[in-house]
C-alpha positions in Angstrom: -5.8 14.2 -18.5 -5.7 10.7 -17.0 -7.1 10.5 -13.6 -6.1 8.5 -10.4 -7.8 7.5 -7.2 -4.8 6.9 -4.4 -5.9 5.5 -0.9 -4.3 6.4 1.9 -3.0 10.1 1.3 -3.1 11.7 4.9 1.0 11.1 5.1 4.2 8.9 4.2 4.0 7.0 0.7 0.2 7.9 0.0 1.2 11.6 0.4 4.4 11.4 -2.1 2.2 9.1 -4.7 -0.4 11.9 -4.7 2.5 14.7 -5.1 4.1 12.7 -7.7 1.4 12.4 -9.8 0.4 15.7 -9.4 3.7 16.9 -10.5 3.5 14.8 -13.7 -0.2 16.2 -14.9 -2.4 13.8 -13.7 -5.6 14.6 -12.1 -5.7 13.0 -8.5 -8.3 12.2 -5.8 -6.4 11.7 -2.7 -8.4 10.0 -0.3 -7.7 9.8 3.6 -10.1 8.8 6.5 -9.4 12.3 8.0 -9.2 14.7 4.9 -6.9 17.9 5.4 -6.5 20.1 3.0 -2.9 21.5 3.7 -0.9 18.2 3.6 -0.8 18.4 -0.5 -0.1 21.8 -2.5 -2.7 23.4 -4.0 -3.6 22.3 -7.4 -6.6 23.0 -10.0 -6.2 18.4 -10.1 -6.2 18.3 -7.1 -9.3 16.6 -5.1 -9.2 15.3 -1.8 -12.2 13.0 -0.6 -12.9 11.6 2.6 -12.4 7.9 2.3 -12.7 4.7 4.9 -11.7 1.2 2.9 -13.7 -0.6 5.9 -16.6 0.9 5.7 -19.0 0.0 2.4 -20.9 2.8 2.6 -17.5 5.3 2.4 -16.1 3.1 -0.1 -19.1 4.0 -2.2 -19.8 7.4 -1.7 -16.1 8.4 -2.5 -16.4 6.1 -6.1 -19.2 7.9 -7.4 -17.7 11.5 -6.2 -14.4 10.8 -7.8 -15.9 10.1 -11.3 -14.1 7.4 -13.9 -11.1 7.3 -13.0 -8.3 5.6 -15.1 -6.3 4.3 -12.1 -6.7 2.7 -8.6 -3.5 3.1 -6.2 -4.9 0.7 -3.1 -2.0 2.0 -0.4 -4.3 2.7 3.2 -2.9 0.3 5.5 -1.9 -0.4 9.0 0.8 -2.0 10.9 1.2 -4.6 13.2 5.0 -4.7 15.2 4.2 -8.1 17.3 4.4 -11.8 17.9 1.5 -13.7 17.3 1.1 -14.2 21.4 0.5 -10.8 22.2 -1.8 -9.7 19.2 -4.8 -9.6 20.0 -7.5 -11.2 17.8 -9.5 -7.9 17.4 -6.6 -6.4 16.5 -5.9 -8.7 13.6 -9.3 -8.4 12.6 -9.1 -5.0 11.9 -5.4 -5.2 10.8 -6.6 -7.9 7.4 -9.9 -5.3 6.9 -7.5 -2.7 6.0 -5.0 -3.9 4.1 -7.2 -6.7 2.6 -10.5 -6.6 2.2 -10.3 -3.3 2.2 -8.1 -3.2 -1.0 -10.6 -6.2 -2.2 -13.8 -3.6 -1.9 -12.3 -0.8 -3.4 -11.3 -3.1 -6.7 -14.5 -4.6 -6.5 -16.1 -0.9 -6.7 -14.1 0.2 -9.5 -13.9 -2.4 -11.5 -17.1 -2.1 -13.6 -16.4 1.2 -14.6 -13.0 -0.5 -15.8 -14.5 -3.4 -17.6 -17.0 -0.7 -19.6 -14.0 1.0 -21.1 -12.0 -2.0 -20.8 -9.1 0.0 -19.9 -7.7 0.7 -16.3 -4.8 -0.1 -13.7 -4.8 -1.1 -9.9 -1.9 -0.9 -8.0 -1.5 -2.4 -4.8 1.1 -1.6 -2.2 2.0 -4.7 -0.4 5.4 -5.2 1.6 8.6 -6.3 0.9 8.3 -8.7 4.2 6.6 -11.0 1.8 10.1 -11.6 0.1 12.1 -12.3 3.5 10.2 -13.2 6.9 10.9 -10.8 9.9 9.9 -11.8 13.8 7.5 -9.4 15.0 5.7 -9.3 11.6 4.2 -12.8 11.4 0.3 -11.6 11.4 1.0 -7.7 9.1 3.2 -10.4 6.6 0.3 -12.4 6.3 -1.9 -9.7 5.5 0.4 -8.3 2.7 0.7 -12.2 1.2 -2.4 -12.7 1.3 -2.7 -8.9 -0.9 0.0 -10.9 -3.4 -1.8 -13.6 -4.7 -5.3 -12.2 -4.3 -4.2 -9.7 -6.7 -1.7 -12.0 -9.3 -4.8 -13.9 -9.4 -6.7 -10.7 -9.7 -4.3 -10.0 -12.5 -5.3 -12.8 -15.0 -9.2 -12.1 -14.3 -8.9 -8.5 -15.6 -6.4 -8.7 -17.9 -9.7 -10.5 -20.6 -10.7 -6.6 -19.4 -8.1 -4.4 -20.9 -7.4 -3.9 -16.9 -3.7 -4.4 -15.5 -3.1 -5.3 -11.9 0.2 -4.7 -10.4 2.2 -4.9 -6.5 4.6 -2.6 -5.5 6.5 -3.6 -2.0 7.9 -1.2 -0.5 11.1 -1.7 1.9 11.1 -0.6 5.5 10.1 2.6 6.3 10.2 4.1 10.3 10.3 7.3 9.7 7.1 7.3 8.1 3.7 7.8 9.6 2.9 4.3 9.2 5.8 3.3 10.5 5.9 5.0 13.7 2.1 4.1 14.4 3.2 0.4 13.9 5.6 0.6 16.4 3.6 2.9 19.3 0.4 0.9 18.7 1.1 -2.5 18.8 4.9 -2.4 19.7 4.2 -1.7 23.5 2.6 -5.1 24.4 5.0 -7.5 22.8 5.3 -10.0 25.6 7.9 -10.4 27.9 9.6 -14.0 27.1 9.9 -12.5 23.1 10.5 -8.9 24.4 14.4 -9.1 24.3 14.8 -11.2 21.1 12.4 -8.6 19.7 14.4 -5.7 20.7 18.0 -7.1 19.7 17.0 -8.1 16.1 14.9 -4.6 15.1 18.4 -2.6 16.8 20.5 -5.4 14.6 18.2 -4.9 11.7 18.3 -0.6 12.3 21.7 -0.4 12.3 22.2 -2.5 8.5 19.9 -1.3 6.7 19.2 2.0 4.2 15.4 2.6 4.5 12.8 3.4 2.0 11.7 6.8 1.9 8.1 7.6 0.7 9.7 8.9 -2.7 10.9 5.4 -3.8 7.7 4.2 -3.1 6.3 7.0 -5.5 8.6 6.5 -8.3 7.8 2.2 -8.0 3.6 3.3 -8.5 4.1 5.6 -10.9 6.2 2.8 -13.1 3.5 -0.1 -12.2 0.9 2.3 -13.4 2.6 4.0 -16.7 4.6 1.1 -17.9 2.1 -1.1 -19.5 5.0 -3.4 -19.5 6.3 -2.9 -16.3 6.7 -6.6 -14.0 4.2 -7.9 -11.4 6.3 -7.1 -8.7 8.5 -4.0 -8.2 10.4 -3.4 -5.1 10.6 0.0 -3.9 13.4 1.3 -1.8 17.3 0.0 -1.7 16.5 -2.8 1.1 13.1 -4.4 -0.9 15.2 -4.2 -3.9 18.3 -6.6 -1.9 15.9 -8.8 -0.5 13.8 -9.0 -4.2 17.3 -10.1 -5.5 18.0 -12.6 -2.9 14.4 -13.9 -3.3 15.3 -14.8 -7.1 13.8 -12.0 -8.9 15.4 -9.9 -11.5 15.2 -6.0 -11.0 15.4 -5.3 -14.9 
C-alpha cells in the first residue's frame, strides 16, 4: 500500500486529509505537535507520530520513524488575523517558521529518499488569500506566497526526480481549529485606528461568503497527490474556487 506523511493532523483539514486517506487504503502517519490518539478512528494504517516542523531535531526523528513514505502532505500552519502595525515581529517570526521554513525542512528531509526511488509527491497547503488580498492578512498572505513560488520553483527541481510538487489553497475556513486560533490569538490586539475597518469588512466578508469545510480541503490533496496530471494549483472550497476564477485560472 502507498504510504503518506500528513503534517498537521491534531484537527480541521489535517484531520479530514488523514481520514480521507485512510478511507481510501493508504497507510498514514498523521503527525501533530501534541499526538492524541482518539482524534482519528482506529486503523491497522494508522500511525500517529509526534511531529514539530520548527524544531530540526523533531523534523528528524519523526522521518526516520515513519519509514519511505510515498507522499508528503506539508499542511501544519498558523494564522495571523492583523494589520501589519499591531503584529508583533516575534510573532511573525514564528508565524513564516511554520508555514515556511517549516514546510521547506520537512521537503528538504524527505527528499532523498524521493530522489533514490525517483518517485514521490509533496503537497503543500497554501491559502487561497494568495489569489485575492484581504486586510488583516497582509503578514499570514505573505507567508502562504512565499510557500507558492518556493514550491513551483521546487516543482521544476524535482520533477528531473520522478518527484511532483503541488499547492492546494484552501478557501476560508472559521469554523476550524485554525481558524478560530487565528482569530483569538492575534485578533485581539488589532489596533484601534484599523479596529473598525477591520471589523466591518470580516462581518461584510461573513455574511457573503460559503466557507470551506476541512472535507473540500481533503478531496483538493487527495487529487494533487493521485492525479499525476492534476494542475499546480487547486483551489479547495466554493469561495477559493470564485476567487481562482476571478484570478484567471481555469478550474478544469
Amino acid at each position: 500500500m502507498p504510504r503518506i506523511l500528513i503534517t498537521g493532523c491534531s484537527s480541521g483539514f489535517g484531520l479530514a486529509i488523514a481520514q480521507k486517506f485512510v478511507n481510501c487504503g493508504w497507510d498514514v502517519v498523521a503527525t501533530m505537535r501534541a499526538p492524541r490518539d482518539d482524534l482519528l478512528r482506529s486503523s491497522s494504517r494508522l500511525e500517529i507520530l509526534r511531529l514539530d516542523v520548527t524544531s530540526t531535531q523533531s523534523i528528524s526523528n519523526a522521518v526516520e520513524a515513519a519509514g519511505p513514505i510515498d507522499a508528503l502532505v506539508n499542511n501544519a500552519g498558523v494564522g495571523m488575523l492583523n494589520v501589519l502595525e499591531g503584529a508583533e515581529r516575534v510573532k511573525i517570526q514564528e508565524l513564516f517558521e511554520t508555514n515556511l521554513f517549516g514546510a521547506m525542512a520537512m521537503i528538504k528531509a524527505v527528499l532523498p529518499q524521493m530522489r533514490a526511488r525517483r518517485a514521490g509527491v509533496i503537497v503543500n497547503v497554501s491559502s487561497s488569500v494568495t489569489l485575492k488580498p484581504l486586510p488583516a492578512l497582509s503578514v499570514y498572505s505573505a507567508s502562504k506566497a512565499a510557500l507558492n513560488a518556493f514550491t513551483e520553483s521546487l516543482a521544476l527541481e524535482a520533477a528531473i526526480f520522478g518527484i511532483r510538487a503541488r499547492l492546494v489553497l484552501p478557501g476560508s475556513a472559521p469554523a476550524t481549529e485554525f481558524g478560530k486560533n487565528a482569530l483569538t490569538r492575534m485578533g485581539m490586539d488589532i489596533p484601534e485606528p484599523y479596529s473598525a475597518f477591520v471589523h466591518n469588512y470580516l462581518t461584510a466578508l461573513r455574511s457573503g461568503t460559503d466557507f470551506t469545510t476541512p472535507d473540500d480541503v481533503a478531496e483538493a490533496v487527495w487529487r494533487a497527490v493521485t492525479e499525476i496530471d492534476a494542475p499546480m494549483k487547486i483551489p479547495a472550497g466554493a469561495d477559493a474556487q470564485t476567487w481562482f476564477v476571478e484570478a484567471g485560472h481555469s478550474l478544469a
